[in-house]
Each structure stands twice: as C-alpha cells, then as structure tokens.
C-alpha positions in Angstrom: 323.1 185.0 19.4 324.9 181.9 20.0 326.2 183.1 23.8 322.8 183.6 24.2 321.5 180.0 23.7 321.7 177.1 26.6 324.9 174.8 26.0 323.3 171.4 25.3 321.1 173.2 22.7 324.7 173.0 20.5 325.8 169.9 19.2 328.0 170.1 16.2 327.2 167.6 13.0 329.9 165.0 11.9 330.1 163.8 8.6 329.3 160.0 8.4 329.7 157.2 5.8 326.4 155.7 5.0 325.5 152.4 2.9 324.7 154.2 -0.4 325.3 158.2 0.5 326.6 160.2 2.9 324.5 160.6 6.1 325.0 162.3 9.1 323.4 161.3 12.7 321.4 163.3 14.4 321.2 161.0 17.5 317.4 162.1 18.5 317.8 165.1 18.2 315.9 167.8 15.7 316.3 171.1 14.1 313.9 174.1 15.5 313.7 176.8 13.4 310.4 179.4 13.6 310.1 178.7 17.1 313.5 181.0 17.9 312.6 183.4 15.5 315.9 182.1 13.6 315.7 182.4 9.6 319.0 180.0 8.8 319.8 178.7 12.0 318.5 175.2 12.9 319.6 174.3 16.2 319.5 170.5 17.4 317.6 169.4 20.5 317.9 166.3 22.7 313.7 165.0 22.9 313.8 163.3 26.5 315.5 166.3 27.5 313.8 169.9 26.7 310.7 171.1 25.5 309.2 172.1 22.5 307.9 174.6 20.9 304.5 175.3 18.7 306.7 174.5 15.5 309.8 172.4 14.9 312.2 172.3 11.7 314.4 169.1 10.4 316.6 169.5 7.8 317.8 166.7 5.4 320.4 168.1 2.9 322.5 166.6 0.6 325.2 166.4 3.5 322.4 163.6 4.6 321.4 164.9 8.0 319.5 162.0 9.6 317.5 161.4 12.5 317.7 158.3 14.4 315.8 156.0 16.7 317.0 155.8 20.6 318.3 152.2 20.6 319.7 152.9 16.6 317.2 150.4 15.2 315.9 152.8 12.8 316.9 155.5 10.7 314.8 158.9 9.1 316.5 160.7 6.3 317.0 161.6 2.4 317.7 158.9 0.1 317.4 158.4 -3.7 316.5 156.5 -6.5 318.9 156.0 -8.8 318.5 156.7 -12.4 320.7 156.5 -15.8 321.0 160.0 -15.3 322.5 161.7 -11.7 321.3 164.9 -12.5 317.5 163.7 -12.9 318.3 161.9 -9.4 315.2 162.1 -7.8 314.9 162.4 -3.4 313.1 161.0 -0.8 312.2 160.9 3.3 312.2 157.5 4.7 312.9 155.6 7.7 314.7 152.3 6.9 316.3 149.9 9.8 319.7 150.9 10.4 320.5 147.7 12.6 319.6 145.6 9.2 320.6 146.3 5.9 317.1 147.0 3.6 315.7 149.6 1.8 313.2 152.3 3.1 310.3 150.7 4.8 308.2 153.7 4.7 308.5 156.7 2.7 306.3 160.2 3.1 306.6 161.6 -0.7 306.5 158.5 -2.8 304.5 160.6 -5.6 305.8 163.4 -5.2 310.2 163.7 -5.1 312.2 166.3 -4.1 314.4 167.7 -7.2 317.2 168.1 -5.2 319.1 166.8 -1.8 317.7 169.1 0.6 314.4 169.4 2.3 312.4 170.7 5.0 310.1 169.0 7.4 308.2 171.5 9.3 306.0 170.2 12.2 303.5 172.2 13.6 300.4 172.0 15.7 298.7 171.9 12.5 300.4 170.3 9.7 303.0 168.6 9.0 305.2 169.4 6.0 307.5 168.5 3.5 309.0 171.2 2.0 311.6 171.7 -1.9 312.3 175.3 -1.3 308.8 177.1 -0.8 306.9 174.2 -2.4 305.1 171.9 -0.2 305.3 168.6 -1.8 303.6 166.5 1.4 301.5 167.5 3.6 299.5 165.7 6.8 297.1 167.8 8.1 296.9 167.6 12.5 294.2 168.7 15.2 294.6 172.4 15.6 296.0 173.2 19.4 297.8 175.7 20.8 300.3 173.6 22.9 303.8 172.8 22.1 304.4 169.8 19.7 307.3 167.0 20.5 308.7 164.9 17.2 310.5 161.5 17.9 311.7 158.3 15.6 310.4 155.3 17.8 312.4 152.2 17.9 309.9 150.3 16.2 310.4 152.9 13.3 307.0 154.7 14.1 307.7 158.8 13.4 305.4 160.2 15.7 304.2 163.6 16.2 302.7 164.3 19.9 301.6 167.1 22.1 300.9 167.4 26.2 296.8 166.0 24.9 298.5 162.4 22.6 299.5 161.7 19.5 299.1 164.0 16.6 300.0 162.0 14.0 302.2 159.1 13.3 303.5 157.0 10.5 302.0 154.4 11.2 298.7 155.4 10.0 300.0 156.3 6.4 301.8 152.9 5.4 303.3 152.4 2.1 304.3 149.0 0.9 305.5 148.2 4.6 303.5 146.5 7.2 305.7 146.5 10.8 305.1 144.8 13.8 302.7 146.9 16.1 301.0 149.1 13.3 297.6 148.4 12.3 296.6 148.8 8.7 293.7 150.7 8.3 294.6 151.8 4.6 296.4 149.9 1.9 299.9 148.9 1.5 300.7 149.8 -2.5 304.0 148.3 -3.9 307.0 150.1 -5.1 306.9 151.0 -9.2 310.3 149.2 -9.3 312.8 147.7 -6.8 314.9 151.1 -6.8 311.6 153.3 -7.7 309.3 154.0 -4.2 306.7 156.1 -6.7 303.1 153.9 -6.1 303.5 151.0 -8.0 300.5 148.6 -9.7 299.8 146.7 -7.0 297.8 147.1 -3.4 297.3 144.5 -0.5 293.6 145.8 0.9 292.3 143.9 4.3 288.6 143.3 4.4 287.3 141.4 7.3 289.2 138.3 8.1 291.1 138.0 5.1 293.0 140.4 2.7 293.2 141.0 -1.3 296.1 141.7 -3.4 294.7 143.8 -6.5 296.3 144.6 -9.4 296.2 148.3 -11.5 292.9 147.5 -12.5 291.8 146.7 -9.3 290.9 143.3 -10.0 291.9 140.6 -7.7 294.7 138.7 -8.0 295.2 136.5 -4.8 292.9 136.4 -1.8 295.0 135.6 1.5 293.1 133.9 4.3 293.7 134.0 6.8 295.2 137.7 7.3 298.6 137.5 8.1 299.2 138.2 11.7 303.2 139.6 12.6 304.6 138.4 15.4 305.3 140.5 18.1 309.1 142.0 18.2 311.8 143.2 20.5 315.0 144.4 20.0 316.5 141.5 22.0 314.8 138.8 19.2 314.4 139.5 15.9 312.4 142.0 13.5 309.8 141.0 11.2 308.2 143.4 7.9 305.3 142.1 6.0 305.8 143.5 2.2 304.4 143.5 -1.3 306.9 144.1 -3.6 306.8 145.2 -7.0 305.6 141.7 -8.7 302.5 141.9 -6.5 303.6 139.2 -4.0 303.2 139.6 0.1 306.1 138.6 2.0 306.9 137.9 5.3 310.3 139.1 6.2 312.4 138.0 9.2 315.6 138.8 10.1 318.4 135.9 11.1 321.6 137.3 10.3 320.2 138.1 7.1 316.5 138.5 5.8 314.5 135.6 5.4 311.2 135.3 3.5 309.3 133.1 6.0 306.1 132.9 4.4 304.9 133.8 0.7 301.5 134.8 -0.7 301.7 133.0 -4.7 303.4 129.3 -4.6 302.1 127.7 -7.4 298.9 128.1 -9.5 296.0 127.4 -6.8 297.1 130.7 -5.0 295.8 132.8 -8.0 292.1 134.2 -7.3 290.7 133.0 -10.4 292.3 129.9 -11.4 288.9 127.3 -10.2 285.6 128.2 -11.0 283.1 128.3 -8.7 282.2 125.5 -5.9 285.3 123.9 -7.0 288.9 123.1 -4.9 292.4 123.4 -6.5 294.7 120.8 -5.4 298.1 120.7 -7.2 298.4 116.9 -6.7 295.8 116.0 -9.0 295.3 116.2 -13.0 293.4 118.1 -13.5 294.1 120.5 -10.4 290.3 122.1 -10.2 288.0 119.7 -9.5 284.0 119.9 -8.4 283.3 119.7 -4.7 281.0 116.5 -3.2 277.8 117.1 -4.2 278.6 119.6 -7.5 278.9 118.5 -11.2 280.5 120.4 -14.0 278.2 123.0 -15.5 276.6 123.6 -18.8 278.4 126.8 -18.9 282.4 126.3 -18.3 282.8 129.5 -16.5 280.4 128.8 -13.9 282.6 125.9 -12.7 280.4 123.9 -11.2 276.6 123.4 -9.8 274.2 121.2 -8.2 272.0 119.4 -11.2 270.0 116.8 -9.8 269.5 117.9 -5.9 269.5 121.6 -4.7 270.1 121.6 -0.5 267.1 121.6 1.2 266.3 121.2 5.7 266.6 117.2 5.7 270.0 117.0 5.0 272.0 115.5 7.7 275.2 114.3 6.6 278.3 116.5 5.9 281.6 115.6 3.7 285.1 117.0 5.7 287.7 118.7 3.5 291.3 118.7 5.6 294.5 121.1 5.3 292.0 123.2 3.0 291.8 127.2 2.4 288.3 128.5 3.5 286.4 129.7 0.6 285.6 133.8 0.3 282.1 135.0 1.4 281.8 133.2 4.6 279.9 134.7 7.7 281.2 134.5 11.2 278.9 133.6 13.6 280.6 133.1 16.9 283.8 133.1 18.1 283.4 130.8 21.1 281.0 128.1 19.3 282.9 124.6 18.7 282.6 122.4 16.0 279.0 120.5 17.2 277.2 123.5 17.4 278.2 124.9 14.5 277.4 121.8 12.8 273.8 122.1 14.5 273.8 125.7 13.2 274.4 125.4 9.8 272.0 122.0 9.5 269.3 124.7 11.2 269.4 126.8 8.1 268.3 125.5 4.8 270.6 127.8 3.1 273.6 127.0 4.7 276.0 125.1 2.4 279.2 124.6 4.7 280.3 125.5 7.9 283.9 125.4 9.2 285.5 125.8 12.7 287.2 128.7 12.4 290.7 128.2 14.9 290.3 124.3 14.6 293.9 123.9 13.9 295.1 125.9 17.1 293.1 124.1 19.0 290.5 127.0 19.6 286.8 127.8 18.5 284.5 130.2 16.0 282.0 129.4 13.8 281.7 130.0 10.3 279.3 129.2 7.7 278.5 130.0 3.9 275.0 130.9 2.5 276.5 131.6 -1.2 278.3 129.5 -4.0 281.5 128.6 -2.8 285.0 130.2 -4.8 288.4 130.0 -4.4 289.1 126.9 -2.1 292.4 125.2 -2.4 294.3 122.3 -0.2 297.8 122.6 1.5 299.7 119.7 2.8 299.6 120.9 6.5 298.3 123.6 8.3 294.5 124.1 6.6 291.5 124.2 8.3 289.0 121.5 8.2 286.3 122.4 5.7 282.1 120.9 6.3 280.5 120.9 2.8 277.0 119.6 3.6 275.4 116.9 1.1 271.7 116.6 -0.5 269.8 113.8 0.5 270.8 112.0 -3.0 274.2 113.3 -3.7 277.2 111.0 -4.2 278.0 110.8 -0.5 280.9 108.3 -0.2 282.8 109.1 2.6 282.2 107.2 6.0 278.8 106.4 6.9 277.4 108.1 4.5 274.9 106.3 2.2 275.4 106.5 -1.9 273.6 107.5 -4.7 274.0 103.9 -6.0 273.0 102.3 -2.8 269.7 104.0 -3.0 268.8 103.3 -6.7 269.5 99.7 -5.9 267.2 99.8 -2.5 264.7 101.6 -4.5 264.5 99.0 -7.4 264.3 96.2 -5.4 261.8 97.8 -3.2 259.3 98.6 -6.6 260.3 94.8 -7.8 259.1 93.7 -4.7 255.7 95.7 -4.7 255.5 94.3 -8.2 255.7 90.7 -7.2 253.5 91.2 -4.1 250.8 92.9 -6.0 250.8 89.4 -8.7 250.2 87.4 -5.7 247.1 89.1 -4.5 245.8 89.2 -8.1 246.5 85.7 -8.7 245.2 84.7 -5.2 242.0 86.7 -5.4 240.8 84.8 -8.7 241.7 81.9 -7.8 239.7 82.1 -5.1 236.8 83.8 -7.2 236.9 80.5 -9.1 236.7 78.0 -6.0 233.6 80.4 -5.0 232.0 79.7 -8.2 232.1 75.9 -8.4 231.1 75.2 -4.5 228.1 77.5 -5.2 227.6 75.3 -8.4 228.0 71.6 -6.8 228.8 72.0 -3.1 232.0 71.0 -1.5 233.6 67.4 0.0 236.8 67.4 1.6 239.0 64.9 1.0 243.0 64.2 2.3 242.7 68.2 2.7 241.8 68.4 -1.3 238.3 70.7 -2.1 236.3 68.5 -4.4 233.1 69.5 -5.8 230.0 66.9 -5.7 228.4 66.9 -9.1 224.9 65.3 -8.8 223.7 62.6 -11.1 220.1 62.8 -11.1 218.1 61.1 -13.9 214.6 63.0 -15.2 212.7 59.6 -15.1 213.7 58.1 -11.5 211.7 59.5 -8.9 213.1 61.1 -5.4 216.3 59.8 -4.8 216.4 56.1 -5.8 218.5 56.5 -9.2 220.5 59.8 -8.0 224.3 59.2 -8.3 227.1 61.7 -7.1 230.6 62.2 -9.1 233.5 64.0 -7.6 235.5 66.1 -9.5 238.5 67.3 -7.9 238.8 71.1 -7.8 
C-alpha cells in the first residue's frame, strides 16, 4: 500500500518540545483517512499543493500532533487543563499564537472535553466533527455538497473549511472568549470558568448596535462599553492585537510588544459599573459625591429613580442647550445620520419636543453623525480626555448657568420687579383719576380762575337782600 501512494503524500512526524506538552508539527499539512479507504492509516497532505477529497481526518494524540499556520503565527492542537489530579486531566482543540506565548484563543469543545489525549477531527462536506473514540463530542453542521472539501489554519488563526463554491465554515463565526483582528462577532464572546479552565465561564460580552454589554450569570448587566471597541488592523510585520474577557468579567485589549500589553480596559474605577448612578445622572470620580443630577434634573422623591425634572418638563420653546465634555454617551440613544454635523443636529433635536439631548457622534475624530435621546437618560460618566461632547437641552426655567444662558434667579428677579412695577403704575392712575374727579367737582360747583398756573375756584358772595349785582362779592379759594 505504501509503494502505491505518491511520494510527497509521506512525511514522517518528529517529536517536538512544546511550552506545556509535547507537540509535534504538522507544517500545513493534515491527515486523510475515509477518503483512501484507509482504516488506521492517516496520511499527511501539503494544502497549496494537492487536492482534496469529500472527507479529511486530523489526528491530535497524546504524542500532540499539531497543525500549523503558513507563516507559524498560529498553532491547532490538543492541550489541557490542569487539575489536582492527572488522571482526571481533561483535553481540548484550540488554536493559540505560536509566535507569542498565551493561552488558547479559541477553543471548539469548551463544554464538552475529551477524556483522554487523542481525538479525531473529521471534516466533511457536511459536518464537521470532533470525535473521543465513536463519540462525537462537537459538531458544526456545513452545506451539503458533493465537491471535495480543503481544511487550512490561516495566519490570522482563522480554521477554515472551504470547497471549489467558498467557505464552509470557519472559526471565526463560533468565537469563544477571543475577539481577533478581522473576525466579526455576530455571537457572544463568554469567558473562561477559570484561568486554566476554557469550560463557559459566568460571564458574556454581547454587541448590540453601537455599543456592547458585559452580562454576568444572571444575565444582568454589569458594564455597558460605548463605544464598541474597534481592533486595529494587523500584519505579521507589526504587531497582534486579541480583545478578551477574562474570567473576572473584564474586556481587554491585548497587544503584543515583546510581551502582552493590556492597552485598554473595560472596569477602572466605580463609574464604569452599569448601575452605580441612577437615572439622568453623570458619574464623575472627581467629585464627592461621584453621581450627581444632570442641568436641568433634581434629586427624586424616590432614591432609586435618581433624578427628574420637578418644576419644568421639556416642551418646543426651549432653545438653549448645556455641553458636557470628555463624557460617555448615555444608553438608549437613536442614530439619526451619519453625515449630519453638529448645527443640524442641534436644529434636529430642538425640532422635536421629545428630544432631551443630542450628541455629535465622531466629534472627537473630527468626523460627523447625529445622535439624539427621546428617553430618560442612564449611565453617563466623564473621562479626562477622549469623551465626546454631550447636548443636554434646558426648560425654559431651569438653572441654566453656563454661558449665555439666562438663570432661574435672573428671571424671578425680572419678574418681581416687573409685577412691582405694574403695582406702582396702577396707584398712579388710581390716584390720578380721583384727583381729577375732585377738580371736576369743585369747577362744576364755583367755576375756575387761573392764577400763576394754580386752578382756583371763584366762590360767589351774593347777599339775598341786594338786588342784581351791586352787593355780589367773589372769594378765591385755591384748589
């Protein structure tokens, strides 16, 4: 049988020291089994080179068999997690970076281990298993085809299964606690149970929209991470990047300068917990306390409401907004263009009566989008640098203190002066109108001289006995 097979089908398998186990490199190449109609026989075959057939074998045994990328920046094979106990050793496939040292950055049967060092990955044009003697313990189901099937590690540690039509199935659409550059998480990353233990731990980091959720076992949200972190785009001649929950329930970004470096971390301090302000409130860890009402908002009645608006609700006459810098956009907002700058989103948002903020999305990059929130605003927080600018719009007679904005105390005092004003201005008329009712009655009474500018009233003299006008005397009384 062997004279019968082509010559670079043959490659004999060296022994090879590996970080924690023996391992032993398969340099691209895999073991077919069903295809030649062999039952113990697993041949290794260089990918770029020959075809496939409708069904390929790999074998990982406890000699470590392992298959690895083209440029040797990643590595597929068995490895374990330790226990007290080495004969309860339980075994796993992953693919970890062989250029670095870390552990496993994805792993097929987290739930499910083998019980012993040797397993089976059978790829065919319509599944793809994982096999502990006759027991499938994983299984990815594929696109039924009859065409030959081609299995290769990528060097950005994607295990993809292809045919003549595309790609089958890859690794990259089943992430575990991993997120690597170039793979796109459409399901959850779930942490390990324990630093050594890859089993599905308490802990998932879920994406919705623009901005991702770290939930705990009870799937109640811890931290909410806005925005999404976005990895940077990696070749081999730079540097490679992971983005990981571990087993606390914190997302890291890894990056690898001589040694890993955590560039960027979900949970600081206290204002990165989901629940630590109530609702339209801001954390800010430089002031006692650290959750405090937003402009416009007072404390409410009921302490786990955080705060509301008492006095004024938000209404369509409002003009003036208050600018939060270097803060973290509150959840619930609504995009409503990408390409929209700052003005018109401000016109936007003072459009609609139940707008409440608005907030240029890409501000700090220099870019555009609009944003706005309709709802009660929850989990806002400030950073030192690199926070977006934040437009909280302000009733009419809310405490508006910042720039031009007119205050609450500034208006009571223009309105009492204003109603002391009518006061006094109403006294005058009264006190002018009877005064001249009085003048009225004593001209109709006596008539009127003027004299030096004075109104005097002529009182007649007249005497019953003298006849016409020979005894009539006048007296002036001075009005």
């Amino acid at each position: 049988m062997r004279s019968q097979m082509p010559e670079e089908m043959i490659t004999r398998l060296e022994s090879k020291e590996g970080r924690d186990w023996h391992r032993v490199e398969a340099r691209d190449l895999l073991f077919i089994g069903s295809a030649l109609r062999l039952q113990h026989l697993f041949l290794l075959l260089l990918l770029a080179s020959l075809p496939l057939s409708l069904s390929i074998s790999l074998r990982f045994s406890e000699n470590n068999e392992t298959l690895v990328s083209p440029g040797k920046l990643f590595e597929m094979g068995l490895f374990r997690s330790p226990t007290r106990f080495p004969e309860k050793y339980r075994w796993y496939l992953g693919i970890w970076y062989k250029k670095f040292p870390s552990k496993a950055v994805w792993v097929a049967n987290r739930d499910h281990p083998l019980s012993s060092p040797t397993g089976i990955l059978n790829i065919s044009n319509s599944n793809v298993d994982l096999l502990d003697g006759n027991v499938v313990l994983w299984r990815k189901n594929l696109i039924n085809r009859d065409s030959s099937v081609v299995a290769e590690l990528l060097d950005n540690g994607n295990f993809v299964v292809k045919d003549p039509t595309g790609v089958l199935w890859q690794s990259f659409d089943s992430p575990t606690d991993t997120l690597l550059p170039g793979m796109i998480l459409n399901a959850n990353l779930i942490s390990w149970a324990s630093s050594e233990d890859p089993s599905s731990g308490a802990y998932t980091y879920e994406i919705i929209g623009q901005q991702g959720f770290i939930h705990d076992a009870h799937q109640v949200p811890m931290t909410r991470i806005f925005p999404n972190k976005i990895l940077p785009s990696t070749t081999k001649k730079t540097f490679s990047t992971m983005l990981r929950i571990d087993e606390y329930g914190v997302l890291q970004l890894l990056v690898w300068r001589d040694k890993w470096h955590i560039d960027w971390i979900s949970h600081v301090d206290e204002c990165d917990e989901y629940y630590t302000c109530g609702l339209n409130m801001f954390c800010d860890m430089n002031l006692s306390p650290i959750c405090n009402c937003i402009k416009g908002f007072e404390p409410s009645d009921k302490p786990y409401r955080g705060c509301e608006r008492k006095k004024t609700q938000v209404s369509c006459v409002e003009k003036e907004f208050w600018r939060m810098t270097n803060m973290k956009l509150p959840n619930f907002g609504q995009q409503i263009d990408t390409k929209m700058g700052v003005e018109d989103c401000k016109e936007r948002c003072l459009k609609d009566c139940n707008c409440l903020a608005f907030a240029n999305m890409d501000s700090q990059n220099g870019g555009s989008g609009c944003m706005v929130w309709l709802h009660e605003l929850h989990d806002i927080r400030s950073y030192k640098t690199k926070g977006f600018d934040f437009y909280i719009k302000l009733p009419v007679a809310a405490d508006l203190v910042e720039g031009n904005n007119v205050s609450e105390t500034t208006i009571g005092l223009i309105v009492g002066v204003s109603t002391l004003l009518l006061i006094f201005i109403v006294l005058l008329i009264y006190k002018t109108r009877k005064m001249r009712e009085r003048t009225k009655d004593l001209v109709s009474a006596f008539g009127k001289v003027k004299i030096h500018s004075h109104v005097v009233a002529v009182k007649p003299n007249c005497d019953e006995n003298t006849p016409n006008d020979e005894n009539q005397t006048t007296e002036l009384i001075s009005v």
